[in-house]
C-alpha positions in Angstrom: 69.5 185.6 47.1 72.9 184.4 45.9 74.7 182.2 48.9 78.4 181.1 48.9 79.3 178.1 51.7 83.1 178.1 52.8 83.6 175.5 55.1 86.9 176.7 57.6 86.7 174.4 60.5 85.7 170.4 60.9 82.4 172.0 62.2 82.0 175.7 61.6 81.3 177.0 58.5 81.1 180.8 57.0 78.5 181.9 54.6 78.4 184.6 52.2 75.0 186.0 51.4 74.2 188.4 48.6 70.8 190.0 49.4 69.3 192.3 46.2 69.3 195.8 46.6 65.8 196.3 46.2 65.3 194.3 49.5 67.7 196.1 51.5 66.1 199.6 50.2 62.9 197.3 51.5 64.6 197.2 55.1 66.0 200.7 55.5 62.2 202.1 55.5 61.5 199.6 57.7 63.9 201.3 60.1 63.0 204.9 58.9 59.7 204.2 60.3 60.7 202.6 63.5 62.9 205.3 64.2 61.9 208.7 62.8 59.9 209.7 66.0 63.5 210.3 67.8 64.8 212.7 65.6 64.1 216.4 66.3 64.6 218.4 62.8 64.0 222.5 62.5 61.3 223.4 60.5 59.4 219.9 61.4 57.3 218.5 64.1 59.3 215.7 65.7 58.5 212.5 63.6 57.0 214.4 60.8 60.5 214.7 59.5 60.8 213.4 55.6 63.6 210.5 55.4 66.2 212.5 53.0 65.7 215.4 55.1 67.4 213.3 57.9 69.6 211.9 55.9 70.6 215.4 55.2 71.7 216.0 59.0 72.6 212.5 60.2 73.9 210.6 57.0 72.8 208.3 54.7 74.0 205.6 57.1 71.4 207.2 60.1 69.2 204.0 59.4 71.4 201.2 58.6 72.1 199.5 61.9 68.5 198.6 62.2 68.2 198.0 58.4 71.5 195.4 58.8 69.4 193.8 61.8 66.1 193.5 59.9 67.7 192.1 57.1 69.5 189.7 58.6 66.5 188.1 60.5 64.9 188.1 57.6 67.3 186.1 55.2 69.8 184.0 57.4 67.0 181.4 57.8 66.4 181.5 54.5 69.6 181.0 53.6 70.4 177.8 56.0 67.1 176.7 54.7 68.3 176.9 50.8 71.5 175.3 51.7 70.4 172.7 54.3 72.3 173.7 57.0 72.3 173.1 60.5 73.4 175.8 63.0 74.3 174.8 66.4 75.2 178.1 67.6 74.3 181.7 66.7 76.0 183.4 63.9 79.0 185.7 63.9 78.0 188.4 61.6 80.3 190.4 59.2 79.4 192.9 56.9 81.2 192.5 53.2 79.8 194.8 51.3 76.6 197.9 52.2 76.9 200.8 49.3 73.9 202.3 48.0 72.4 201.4 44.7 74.3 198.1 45.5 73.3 194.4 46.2 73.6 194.0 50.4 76.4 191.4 51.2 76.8 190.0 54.3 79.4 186.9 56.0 77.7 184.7 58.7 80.4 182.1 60.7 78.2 179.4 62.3 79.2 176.0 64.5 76.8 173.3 62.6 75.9 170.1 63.6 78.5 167.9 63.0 78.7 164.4 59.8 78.2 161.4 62.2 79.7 158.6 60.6 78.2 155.0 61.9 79.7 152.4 62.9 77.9 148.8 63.0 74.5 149.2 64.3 72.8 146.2 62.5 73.9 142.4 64.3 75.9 144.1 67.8 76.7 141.8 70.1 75.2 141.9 73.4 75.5 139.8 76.9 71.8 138.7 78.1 70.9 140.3 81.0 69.2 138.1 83.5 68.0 138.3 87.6 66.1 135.9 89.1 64.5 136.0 91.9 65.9 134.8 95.0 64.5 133.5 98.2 66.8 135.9 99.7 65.0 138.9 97.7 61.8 137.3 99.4 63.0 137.4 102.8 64.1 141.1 102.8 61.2 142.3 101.1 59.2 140.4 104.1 61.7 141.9 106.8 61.5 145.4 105.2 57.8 145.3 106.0 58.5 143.9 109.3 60.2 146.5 109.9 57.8 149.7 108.7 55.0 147.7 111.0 57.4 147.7 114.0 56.0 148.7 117.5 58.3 151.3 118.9 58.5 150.7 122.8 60.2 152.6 125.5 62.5 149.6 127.5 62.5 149.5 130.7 66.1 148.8 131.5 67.2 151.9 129.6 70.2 150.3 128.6 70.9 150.7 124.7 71.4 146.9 122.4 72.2 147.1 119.2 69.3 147.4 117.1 67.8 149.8 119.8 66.0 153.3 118.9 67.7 155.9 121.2 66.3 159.4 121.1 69.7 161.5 121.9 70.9 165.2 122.1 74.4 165.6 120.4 76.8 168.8 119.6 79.8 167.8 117.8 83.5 169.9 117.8 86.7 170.0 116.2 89.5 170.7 118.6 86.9 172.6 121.0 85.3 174.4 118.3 82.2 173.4 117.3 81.0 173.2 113.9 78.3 173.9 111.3 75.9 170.5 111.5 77.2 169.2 114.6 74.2 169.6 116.5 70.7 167.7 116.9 68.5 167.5 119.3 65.8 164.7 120.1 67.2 162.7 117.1 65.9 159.3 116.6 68.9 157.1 115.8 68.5 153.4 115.1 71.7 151.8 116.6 73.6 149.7 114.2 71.6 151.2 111.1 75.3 153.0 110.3 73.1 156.1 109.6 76.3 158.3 111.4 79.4 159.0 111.0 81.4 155.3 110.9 82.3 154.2 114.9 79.5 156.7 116.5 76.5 154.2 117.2 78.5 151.5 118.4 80.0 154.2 121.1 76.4 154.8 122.7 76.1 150.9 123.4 75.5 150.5 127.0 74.5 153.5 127.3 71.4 154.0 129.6 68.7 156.5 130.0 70.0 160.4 131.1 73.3 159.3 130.7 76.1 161.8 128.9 78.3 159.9 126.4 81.5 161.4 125.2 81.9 160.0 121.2 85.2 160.4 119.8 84.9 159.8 115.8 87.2 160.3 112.4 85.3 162.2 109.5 86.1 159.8 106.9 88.1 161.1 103.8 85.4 160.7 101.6 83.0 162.7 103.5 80.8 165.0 101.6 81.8 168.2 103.3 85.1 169.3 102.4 86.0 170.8 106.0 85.3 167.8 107.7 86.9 165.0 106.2 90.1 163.3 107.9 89.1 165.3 111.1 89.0 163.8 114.7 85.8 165.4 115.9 84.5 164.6 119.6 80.7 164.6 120.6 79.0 165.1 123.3 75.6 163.4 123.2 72.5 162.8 125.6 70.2 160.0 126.2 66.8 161.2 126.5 65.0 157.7 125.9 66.3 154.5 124.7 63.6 152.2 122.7 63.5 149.0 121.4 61.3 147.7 118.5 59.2 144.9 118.6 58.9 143.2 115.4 55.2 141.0 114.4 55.5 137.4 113.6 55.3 136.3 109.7 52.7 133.9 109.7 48.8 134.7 108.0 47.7 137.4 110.7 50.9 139.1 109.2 49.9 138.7 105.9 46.0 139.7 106.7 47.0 142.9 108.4 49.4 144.2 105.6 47.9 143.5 102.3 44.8 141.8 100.8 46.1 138.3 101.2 44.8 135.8 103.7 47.9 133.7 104.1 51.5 134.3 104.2 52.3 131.7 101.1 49.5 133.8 99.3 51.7 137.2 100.2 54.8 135.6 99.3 54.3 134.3 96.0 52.8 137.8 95.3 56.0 139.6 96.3 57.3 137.1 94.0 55.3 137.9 90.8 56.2 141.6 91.2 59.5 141.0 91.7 59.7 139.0 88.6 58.2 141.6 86.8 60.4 144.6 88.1 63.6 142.7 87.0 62.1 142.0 83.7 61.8 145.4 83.4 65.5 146.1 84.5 67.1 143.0 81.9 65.1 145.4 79.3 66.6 148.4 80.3 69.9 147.0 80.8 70.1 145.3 77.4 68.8 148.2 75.5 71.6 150.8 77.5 74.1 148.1 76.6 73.6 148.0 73.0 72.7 151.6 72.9 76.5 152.1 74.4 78.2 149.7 72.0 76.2 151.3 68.8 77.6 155.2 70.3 81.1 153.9 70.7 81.3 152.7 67.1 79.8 155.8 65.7 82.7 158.6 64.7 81.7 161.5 65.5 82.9 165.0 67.0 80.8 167.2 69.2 81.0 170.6 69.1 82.1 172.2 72.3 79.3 175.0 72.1 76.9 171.6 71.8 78.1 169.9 75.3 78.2 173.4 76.9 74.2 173.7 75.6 73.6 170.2 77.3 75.1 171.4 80.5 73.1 174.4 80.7 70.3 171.9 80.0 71.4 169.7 83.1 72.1 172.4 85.7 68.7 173.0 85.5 67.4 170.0 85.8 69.4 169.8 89.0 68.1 172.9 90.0 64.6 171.9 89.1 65.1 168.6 91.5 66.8 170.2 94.2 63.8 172.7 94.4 61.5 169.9 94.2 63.3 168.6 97.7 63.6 172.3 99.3 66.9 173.4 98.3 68.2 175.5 95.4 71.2 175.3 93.7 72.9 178.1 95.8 72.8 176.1 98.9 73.5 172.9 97.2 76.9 174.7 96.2 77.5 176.3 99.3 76.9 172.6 101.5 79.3 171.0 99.1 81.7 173.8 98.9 81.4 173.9 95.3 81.0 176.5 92.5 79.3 176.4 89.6 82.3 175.8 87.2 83.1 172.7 89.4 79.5 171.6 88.8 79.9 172.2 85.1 83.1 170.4 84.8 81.9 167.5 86.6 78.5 167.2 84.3 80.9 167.3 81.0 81.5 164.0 80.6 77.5 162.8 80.7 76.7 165.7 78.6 79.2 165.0 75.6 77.7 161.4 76.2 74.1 162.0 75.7 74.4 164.7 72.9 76.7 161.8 71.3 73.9 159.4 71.5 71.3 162.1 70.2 73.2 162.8 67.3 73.7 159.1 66.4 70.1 158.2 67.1 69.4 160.9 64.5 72.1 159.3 62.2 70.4 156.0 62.3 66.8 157.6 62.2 68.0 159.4 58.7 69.4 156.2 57.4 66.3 154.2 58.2 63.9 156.8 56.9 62.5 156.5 60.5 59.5 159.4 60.9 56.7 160.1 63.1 53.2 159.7 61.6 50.1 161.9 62.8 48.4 159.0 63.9 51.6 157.6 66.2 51.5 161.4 68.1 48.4 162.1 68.0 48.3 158.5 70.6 50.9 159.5 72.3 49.0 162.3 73.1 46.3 160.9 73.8 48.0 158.5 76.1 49.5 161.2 78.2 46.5 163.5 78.1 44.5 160.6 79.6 47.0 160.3 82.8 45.0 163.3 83.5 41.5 163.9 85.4 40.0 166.6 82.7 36.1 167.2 81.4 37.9 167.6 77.9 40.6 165.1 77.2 40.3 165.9 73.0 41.1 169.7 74.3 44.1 168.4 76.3 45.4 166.4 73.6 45.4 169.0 71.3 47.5 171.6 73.9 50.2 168.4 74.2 50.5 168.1 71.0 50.9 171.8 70.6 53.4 172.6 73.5 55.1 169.2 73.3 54.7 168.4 69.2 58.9 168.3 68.9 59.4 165.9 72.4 56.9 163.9 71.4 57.9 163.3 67.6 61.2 162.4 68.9 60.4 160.0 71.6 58.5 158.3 68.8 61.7 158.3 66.6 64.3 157.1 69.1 61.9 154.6 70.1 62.1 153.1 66.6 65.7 153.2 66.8 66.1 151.4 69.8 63.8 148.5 68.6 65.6 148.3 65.3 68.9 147.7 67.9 67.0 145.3 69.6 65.6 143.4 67.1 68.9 143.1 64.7 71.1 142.6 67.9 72.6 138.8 68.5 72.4 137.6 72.1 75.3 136.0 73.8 76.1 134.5 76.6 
């Protein structure tokens, strides 16, 4: 198989394959036989027909469409195998040259993956990351689990405070009209939490018990539904109980009744620890993005349109996947937002480009650095992630992993290399 490579874009390129005769001959039984039950021929039972007789009535070209298809499957891979080329796209297919007797010759235009050329990724320069704990993180940790072990209590004066729970029935309207999402009944709303629209929970103050509160708001212009933002909307809301939460003490009874600790200092310094150890985790993270951005930026490389449109396809439905996962779908996502799928797309652009960008130069740096996956290093991380699981056969696990997951799990191990390489040959600054 003869193969010519013209390259007629930055990143598309068109191939000119020369398949032997022989092969195609090979191909056009193949399609004799997948088609000669749907021709009816006098004389013959129907698929009993000898191939030149149909030939006879239909042409010589009767079976080439699916002769053209079968060869085509059949030597394309080859062919970006013999050249090592790497489609991003499917082919546009041509045919050159299809006489009988003669060698098949066929034109396939392709969008490949595109040169990256690195930039420095050996010695970047990066700002150290660092967050310490505060007694200030302490505190709030403490008074956010004050506040999940609040007791709610109905007060007796019925008059809502700030920082009161009042249990209200509201319907919302826009010039007398109302509108979609205006209305709640028996909602629990912490006054002063700012859970509502900006200037509503400071209006029910001094409210009491029964009473009917007129609420006259602005939708602010940033509001998430379209409809609704800059517009003066006027509510008219119920009080059906008015609460007031009363916090437990911090001292060792505090500390006994919310974890395994016996005093307070005991629950604090272990709030600490784990605190510690979450923003150690988040100076890694950070660092590693920040180099990881820096390394990307230097690389030159374009990305093929057909690439970032691939990645948003990808995205959308990951979106969909997590919007299902919290009882919407994409449809009403859209519709809530007054959005369409195109705006969707257009807005996921950008992060797309971005993370293909970054794949293609981890891949780059991967090449360069001879990085590779060994057996042993997947056949762990295998292991690893089949034991996460309860199963009577971990080894059978393991092997489906590596069999459904072989290529996500050979590249995690790559890029992981990648990114300690970065790490490792980076210079800290402050």
């Amino acid at each position: 198989m003869n193969v010519k490579v013209e390259k007629i874009e930055k990143n598309k390129i068109k191939m000119e394959i020369e398949v032997p005769s022989s092969k195609f001959d090979e191909a056009v039984e193949k399609s004799f036989k997948k088609n000669a039950g749907k021709f009816n021929i006098p004389g013959f039972r129907k698929g009993k027909a000898p191939k030149h007789i149909i030939e006879q009535y239909y042409g010589k070209g009767v079976f080439y469409e699916d002769a053209v298809d079968f060869i085509v499957n059949e030597t394309y891979k080859d062919a970006i195998e013999q050249e090592d080329i790497y489609p991003v796209d499917y082919p546009k297919v041509d045919i050159v040259s299809m006489n009988e007797g003669e060698n098949f010759v066929y034109s396939a235009e392709v969008v490949v993956k595109p040169e990256v050329k690195l930039g420095k990724y050996k010695g970047v320069e990066v700002k150290k990351f660092e967050y310490p704990v505060t007694d200030e993180d302490i505190e709030k940790q403490l008074q956010d689990m004050k506040e999940k072990n609040a007791r709610i209590e109905d007060k007796e004066s019925g008059i809502i405070e700030n920082g009161d729970v009042a249990v209200i029935d509201f319907e919302g309207s826009i010039d007398g009209v109302p509108f979609e999402g205006g209305k709640g009944e028996n909602y629990e709303l912490t006054v002063g939490s700012n859970t509502l629209i900006p200037g509503f929970e400071e209006q029910l103050i001094g409210a009491k018990l029964n009473d009917e509160v007129n609420v006259n708001v602005t939708f602010p212009e940033d509001y998430s539904e379209e409809s609704l933002k800059g517009k003066a909307a006027s509510f008219k809301v119920k009080i059906n109980a008015v609460k007031y939460k009363e916090f437990p003490e911090l001292d060792d009874d505090f500390a006994k009744d919310v974890s395994e600790f016996d005093t307070l200092d005991e629950l604090k310094k272990d709030i600490r620890n784990k605190q510690e150890e979450t923003n150690k985790e988040r100076e890694k993270r950070d660092f590693e993005e920040e180099i990881i951005k820096k390394v990307v930026e230097a690389a030159d490389v374009e990305v093929p349109e057909v690439m970032i449109s691939g990645e948003v396809d990808y995205m959308l439905k990951e979106y969909d996947m997590r919007l299902k996962y919290q009882g919407f779908s994409l449809d009403k996502y859209l519709n809530i937002m007054n959005k369409t799928v195109d705006q969707l797309r257009e807005e996921f652009k950008g992060t797309a480009e971005e993370r293909v960008k970054t794949d293609l130069v981890f891949e780059a740096i991967a090449k360069a650095e001879a990085f590779e996956a060994t057996e042993e290093e997947m056949d762990k991380k295998a292991e690893e992630m089949a034991s996460k699981y309860g199963t009577n056969d971990p080894e059978k696990l393991k092997e489906n992993i590596l069999k459904a997951q072989k290529n996500i799990i050979k590249n995690e191990i790559v890029n992981n290399k990648v990114i300690d390489l970065l790490v490792k040959e980076s210079k800290t600054i402050k």
